[in-house]
N, CA, C and O atoms as a printed pandas DataFrame, in Angstrom:
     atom_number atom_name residue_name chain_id  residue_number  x_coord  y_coord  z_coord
0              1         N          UNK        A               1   -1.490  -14.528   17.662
1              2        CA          UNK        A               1   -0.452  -13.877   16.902
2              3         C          UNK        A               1   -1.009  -13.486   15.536
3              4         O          UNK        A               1   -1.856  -14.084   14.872
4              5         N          UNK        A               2   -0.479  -12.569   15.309
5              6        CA          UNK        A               2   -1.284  -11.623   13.936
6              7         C          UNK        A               2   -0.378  -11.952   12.436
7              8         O          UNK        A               2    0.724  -11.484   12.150
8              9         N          UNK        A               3   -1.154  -12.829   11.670
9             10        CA          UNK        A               3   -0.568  -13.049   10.375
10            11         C          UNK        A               3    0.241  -11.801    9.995
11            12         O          UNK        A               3   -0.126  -10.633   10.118
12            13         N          UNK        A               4    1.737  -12.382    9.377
13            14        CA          UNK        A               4    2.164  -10.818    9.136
14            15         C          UNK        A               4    1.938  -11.291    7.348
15            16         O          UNK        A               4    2.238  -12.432    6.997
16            17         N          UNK        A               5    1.484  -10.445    6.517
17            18        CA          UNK        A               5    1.095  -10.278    5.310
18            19         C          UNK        A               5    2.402   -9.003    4.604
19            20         O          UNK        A               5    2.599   -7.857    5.008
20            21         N          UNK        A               6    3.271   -9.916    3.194
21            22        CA          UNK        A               6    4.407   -8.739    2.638
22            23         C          UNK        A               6    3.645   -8.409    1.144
23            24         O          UNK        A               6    3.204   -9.382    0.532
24            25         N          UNK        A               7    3.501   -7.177    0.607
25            26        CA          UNK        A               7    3.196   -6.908   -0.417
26            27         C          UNK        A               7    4.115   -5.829   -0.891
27            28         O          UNK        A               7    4.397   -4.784   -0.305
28            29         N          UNK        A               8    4.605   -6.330   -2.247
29            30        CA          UNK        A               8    5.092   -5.404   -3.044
30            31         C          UNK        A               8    4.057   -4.556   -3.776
31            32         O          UNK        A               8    3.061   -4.865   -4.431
32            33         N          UNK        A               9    4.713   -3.176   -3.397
33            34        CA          UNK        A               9    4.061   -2.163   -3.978
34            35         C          UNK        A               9    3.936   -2.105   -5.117
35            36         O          UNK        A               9    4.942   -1.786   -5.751
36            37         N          UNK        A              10    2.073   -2.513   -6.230
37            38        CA          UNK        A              10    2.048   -2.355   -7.196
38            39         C          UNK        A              10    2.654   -1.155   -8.210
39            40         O          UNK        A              10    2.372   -0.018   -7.830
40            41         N          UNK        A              11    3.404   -1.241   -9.381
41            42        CA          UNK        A              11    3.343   -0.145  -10.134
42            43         C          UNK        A              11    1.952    0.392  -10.615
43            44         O          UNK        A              11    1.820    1.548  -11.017
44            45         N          UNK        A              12    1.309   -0.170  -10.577
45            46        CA          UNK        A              12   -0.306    0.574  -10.784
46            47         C          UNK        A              12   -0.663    0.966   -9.890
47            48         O          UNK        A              12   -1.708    1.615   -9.954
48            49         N          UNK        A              13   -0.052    0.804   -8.681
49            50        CA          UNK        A              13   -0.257    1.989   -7.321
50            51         C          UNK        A              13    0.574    2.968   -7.688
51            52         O          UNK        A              13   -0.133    3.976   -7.721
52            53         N          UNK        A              14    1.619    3.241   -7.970
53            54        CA          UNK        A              14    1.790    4.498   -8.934
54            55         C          UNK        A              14    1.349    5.114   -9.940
55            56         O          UNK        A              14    1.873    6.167  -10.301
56            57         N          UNK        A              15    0.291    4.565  -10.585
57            58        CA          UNK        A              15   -0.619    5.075  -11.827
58            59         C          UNK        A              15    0.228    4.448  -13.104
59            60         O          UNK        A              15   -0.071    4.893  -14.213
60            61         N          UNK        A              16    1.204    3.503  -13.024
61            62        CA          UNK        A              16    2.181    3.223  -14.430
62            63         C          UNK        A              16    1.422    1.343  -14.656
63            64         O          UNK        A              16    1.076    0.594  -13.742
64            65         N          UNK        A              17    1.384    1.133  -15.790
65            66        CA          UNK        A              17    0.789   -0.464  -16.012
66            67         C          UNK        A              17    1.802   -1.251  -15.640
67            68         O          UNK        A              17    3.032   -1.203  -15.605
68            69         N          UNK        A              18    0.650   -2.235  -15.283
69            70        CA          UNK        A              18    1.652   -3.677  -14.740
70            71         C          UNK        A              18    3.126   -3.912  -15.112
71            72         O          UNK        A              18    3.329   -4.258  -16.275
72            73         N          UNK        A              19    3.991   -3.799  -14.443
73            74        CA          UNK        A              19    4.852   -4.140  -14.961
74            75         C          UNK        A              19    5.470   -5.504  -14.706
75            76         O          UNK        A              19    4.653   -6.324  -14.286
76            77         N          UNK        A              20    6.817   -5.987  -14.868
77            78        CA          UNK        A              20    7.731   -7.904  -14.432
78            79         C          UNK        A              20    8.497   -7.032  -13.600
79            80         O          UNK        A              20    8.622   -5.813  -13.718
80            81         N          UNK        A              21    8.941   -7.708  -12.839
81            82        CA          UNK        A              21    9.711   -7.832  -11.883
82            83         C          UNK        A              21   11.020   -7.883  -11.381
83            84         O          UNK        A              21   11.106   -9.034  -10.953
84            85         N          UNK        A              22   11.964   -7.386  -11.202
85            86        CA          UNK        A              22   13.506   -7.630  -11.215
86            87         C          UNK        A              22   13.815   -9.142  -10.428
87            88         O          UNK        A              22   12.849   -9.609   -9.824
88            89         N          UNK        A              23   14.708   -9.690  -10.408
89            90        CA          UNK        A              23   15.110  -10.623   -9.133
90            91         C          UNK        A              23   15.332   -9.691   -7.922
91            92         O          UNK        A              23   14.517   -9.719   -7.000
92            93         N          UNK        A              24   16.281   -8.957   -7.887
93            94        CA          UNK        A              24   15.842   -8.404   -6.716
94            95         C          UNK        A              24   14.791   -8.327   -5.886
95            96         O          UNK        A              24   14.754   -8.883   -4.788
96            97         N          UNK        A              25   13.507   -7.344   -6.573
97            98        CA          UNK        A              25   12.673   -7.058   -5.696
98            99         C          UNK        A              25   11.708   -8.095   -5.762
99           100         O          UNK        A              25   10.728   -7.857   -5.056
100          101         N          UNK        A              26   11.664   -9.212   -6.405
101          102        CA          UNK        A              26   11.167  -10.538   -6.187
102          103         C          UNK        A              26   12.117  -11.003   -4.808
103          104         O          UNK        A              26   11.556  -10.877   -3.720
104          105         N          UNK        A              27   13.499  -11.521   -4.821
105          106        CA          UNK        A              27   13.665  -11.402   -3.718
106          107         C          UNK        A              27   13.509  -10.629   -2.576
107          108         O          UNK        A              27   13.743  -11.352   -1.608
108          109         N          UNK        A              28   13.240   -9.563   -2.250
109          110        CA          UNK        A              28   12.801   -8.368   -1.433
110          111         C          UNK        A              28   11.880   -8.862   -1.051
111          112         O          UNK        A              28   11.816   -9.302    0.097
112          113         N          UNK        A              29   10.569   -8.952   -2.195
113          114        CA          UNK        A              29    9.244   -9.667   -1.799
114          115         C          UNK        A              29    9.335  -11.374   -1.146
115          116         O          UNK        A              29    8.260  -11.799   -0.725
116          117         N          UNK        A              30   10.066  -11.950   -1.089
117          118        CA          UNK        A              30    9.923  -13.065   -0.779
118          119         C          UNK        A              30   10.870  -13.565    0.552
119          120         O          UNK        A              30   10.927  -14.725    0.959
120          121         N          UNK        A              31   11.712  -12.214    1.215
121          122        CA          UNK        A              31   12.786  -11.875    1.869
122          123         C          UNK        A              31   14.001  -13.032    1.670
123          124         O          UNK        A              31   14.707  -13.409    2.605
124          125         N          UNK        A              32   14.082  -13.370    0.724
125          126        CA          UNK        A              32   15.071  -14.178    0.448
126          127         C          UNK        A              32   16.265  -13.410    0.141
127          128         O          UNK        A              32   16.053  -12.200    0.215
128          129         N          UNK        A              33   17.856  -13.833   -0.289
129          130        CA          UNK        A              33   18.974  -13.251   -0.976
130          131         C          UNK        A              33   18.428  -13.648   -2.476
131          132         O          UNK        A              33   17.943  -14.730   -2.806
132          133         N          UNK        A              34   18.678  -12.249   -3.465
133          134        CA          UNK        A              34   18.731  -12.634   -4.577
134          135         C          UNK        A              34   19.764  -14.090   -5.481
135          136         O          UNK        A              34   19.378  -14.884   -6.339
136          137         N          UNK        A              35   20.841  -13.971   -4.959
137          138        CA          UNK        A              35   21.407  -15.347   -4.855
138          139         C          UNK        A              35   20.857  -16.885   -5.043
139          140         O          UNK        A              35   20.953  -17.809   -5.852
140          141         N          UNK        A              36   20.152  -16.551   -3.655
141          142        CA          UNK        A              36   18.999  -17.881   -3.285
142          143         C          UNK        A              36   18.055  -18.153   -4.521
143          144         O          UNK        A              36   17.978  -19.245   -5.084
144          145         N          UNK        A              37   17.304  -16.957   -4.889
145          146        CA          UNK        A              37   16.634  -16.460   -6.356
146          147         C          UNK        A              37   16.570  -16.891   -7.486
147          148         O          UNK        A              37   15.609  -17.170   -8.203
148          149         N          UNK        A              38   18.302  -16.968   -7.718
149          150        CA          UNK        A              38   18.729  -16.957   -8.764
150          151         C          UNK        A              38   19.439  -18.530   -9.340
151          152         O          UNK        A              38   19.445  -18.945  -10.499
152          153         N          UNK        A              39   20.238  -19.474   -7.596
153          154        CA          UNK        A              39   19.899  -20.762   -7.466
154          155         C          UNK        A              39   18.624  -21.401   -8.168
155          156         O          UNK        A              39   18.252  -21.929   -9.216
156          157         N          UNK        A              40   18.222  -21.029   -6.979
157          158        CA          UNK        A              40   16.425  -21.682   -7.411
158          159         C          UNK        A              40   15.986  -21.751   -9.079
159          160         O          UNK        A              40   15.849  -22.824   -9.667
160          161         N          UNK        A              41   15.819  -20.602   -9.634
161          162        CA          UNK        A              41   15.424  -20.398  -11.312
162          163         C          UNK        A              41   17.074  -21.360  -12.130
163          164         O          UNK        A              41   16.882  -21.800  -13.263
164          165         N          UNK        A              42   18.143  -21.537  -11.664
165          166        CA          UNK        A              42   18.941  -22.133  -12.258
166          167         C          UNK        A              42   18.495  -23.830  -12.273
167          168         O          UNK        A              42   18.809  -24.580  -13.198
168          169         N          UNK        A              43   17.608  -24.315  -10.912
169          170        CA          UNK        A              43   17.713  -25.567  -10.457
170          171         C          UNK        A              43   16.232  -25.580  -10.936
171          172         O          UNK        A              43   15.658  -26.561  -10.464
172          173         N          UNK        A              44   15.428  -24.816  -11.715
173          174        CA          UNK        A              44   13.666  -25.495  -11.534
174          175         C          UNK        A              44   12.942  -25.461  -10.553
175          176         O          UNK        A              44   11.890  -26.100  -10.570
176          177         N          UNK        A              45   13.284  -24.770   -9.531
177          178        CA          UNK        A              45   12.687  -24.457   -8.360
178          179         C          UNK        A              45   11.990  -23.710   -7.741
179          180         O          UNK        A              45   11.248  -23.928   -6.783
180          181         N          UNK        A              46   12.323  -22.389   -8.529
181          182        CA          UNK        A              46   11.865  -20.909   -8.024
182          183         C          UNK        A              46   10.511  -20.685   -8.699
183          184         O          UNK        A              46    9.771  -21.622   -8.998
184          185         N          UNK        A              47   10.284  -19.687   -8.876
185          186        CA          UNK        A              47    8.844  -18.906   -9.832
186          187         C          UNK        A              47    9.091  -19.339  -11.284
187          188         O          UNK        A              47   10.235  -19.781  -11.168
188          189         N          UNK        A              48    8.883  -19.443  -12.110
189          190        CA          UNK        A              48    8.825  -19.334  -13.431
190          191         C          UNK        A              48    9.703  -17.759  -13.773
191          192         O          UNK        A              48    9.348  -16.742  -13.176
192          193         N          UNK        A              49   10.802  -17.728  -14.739
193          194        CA          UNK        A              49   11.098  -16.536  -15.023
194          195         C          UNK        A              49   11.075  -16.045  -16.861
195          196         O          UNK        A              49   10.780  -16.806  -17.782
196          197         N          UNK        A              50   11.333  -15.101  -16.942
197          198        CA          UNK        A              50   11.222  -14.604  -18.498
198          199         C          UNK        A              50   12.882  -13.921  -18.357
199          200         O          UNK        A              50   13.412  -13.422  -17.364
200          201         N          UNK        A              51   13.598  -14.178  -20.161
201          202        CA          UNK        A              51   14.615  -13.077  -20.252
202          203         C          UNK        A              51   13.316  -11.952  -21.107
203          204         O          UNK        A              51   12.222  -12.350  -21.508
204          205         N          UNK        A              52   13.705  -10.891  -21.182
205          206        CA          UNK        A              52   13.563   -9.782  -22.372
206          207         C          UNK        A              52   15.176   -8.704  -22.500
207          208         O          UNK        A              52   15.590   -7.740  -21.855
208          209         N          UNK        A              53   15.630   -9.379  -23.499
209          210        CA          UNK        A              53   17.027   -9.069  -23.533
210          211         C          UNK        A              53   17.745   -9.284  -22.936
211          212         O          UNK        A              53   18.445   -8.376  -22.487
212          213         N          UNK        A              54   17.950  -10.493  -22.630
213          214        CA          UNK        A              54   19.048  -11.049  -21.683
214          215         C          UNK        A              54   18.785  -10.319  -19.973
215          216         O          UNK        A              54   19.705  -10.095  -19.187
216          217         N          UNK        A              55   17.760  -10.131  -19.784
217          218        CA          UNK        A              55   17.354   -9.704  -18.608
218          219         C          UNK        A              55   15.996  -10.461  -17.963
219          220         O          UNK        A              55   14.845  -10.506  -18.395
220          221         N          UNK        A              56   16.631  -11.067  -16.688
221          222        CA          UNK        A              56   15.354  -11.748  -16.124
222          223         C          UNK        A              56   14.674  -10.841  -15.443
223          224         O          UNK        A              56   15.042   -9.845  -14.820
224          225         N          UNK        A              57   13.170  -11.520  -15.727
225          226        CA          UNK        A              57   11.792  -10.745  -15.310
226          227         C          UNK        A              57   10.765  -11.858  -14.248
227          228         O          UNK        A              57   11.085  -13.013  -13.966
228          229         N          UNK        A              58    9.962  -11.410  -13.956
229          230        CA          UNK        A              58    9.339  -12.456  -13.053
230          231         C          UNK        A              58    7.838  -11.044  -13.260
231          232         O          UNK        A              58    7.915   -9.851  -12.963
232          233         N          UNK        A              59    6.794  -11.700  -13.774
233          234        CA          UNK        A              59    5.462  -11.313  -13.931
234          235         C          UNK        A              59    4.992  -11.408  -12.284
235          236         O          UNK        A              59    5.321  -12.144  -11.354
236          237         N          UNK        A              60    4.209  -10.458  -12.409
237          238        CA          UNK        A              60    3.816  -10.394  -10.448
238          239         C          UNK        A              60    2.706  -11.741  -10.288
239          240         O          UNK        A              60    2.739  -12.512   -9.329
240          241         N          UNK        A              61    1.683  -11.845  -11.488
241          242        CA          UNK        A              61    0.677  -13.062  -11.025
242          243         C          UNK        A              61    1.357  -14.033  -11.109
243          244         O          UNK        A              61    1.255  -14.500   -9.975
244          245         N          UNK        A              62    2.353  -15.051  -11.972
245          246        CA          UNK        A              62    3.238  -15.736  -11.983
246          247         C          UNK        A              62    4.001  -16.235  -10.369
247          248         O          UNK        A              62    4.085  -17.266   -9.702
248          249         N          UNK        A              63    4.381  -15.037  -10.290
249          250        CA          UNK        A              63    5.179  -15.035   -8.668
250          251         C          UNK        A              63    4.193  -15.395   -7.444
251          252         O          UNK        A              63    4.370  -16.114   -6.460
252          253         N          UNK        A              64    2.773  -14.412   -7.989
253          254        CA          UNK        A              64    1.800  -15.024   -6.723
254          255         C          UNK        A              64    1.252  -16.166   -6.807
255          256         O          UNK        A              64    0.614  -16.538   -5.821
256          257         N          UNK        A              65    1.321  -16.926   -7.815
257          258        CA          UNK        A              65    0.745  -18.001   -8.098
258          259         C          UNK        A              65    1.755  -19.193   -7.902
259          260         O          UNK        A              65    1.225  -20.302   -7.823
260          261         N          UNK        A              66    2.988  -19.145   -7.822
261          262        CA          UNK        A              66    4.031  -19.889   -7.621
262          263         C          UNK        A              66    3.793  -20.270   -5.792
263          264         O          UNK        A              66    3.770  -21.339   -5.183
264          265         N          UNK        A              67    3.629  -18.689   -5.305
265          266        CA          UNK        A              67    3.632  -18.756   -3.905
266          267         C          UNK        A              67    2.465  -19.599   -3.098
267          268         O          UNK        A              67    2.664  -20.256   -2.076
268          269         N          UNK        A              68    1.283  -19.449   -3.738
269          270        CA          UNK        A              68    0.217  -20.089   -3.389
270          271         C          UNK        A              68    0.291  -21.328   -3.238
271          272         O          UNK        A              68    0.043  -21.924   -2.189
272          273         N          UNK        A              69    0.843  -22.099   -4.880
273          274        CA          UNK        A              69    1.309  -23.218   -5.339
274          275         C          UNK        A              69    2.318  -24.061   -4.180
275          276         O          UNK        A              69    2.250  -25.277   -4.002
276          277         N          UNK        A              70    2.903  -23.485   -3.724
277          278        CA          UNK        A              70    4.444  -23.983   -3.094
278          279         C          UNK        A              70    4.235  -23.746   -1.306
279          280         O          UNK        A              70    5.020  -24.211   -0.480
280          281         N          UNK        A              71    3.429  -23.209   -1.083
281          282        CA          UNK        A              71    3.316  -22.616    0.255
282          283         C          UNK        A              71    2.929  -23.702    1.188
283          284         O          UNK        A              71    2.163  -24.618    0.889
284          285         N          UNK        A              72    3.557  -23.528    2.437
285          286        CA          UNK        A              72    2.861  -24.835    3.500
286          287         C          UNK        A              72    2.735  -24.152    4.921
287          288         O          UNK        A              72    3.563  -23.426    5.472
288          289         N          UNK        A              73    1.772  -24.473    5.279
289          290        CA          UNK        A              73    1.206  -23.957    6.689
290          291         C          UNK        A              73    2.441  -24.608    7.737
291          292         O          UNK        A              73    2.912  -25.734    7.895
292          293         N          UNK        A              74    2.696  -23.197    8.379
293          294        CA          UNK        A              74    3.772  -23.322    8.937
294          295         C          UNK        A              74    3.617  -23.987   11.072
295          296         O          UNK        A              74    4.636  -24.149   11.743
């Protein structure tokens, strides 16, 4: 059976610099409900998040590094 591998499409694959992340498409990337997301970062659980103006962000190495961190062979 063939590892299935999810990648969110860099914004520097559009030619624009790194950008953070919405909850959403952190959830998207992680196929979770943003909900679940948003639990998790309430309880200490999730990725590490940032406000910038009362708006949460999630840095993409942050998120991949959470995943690495937390991950268990299934």
């Amino acid at each position: 059976m063939e590892k299935s591998t999810r990648r969110l499409e860099s914004s520097a694959d559009q030619g624009m610099p790194e950008q953070y992340l919405t909850t959403d498409q952190v959830a998207a990337w992680l196929q979770i409900a943003p909900k679940t997301l948003r639990n998790w970062r309430s309880a200490g659980l999730g990725p590490p998040a940032i406000k910038i103006y009362g708006h949460v962000r999630y840095s993409r190495a942050t998120v991949e590094a959470w995943v690495a961190a937390t991950a268990e062979v299934a």
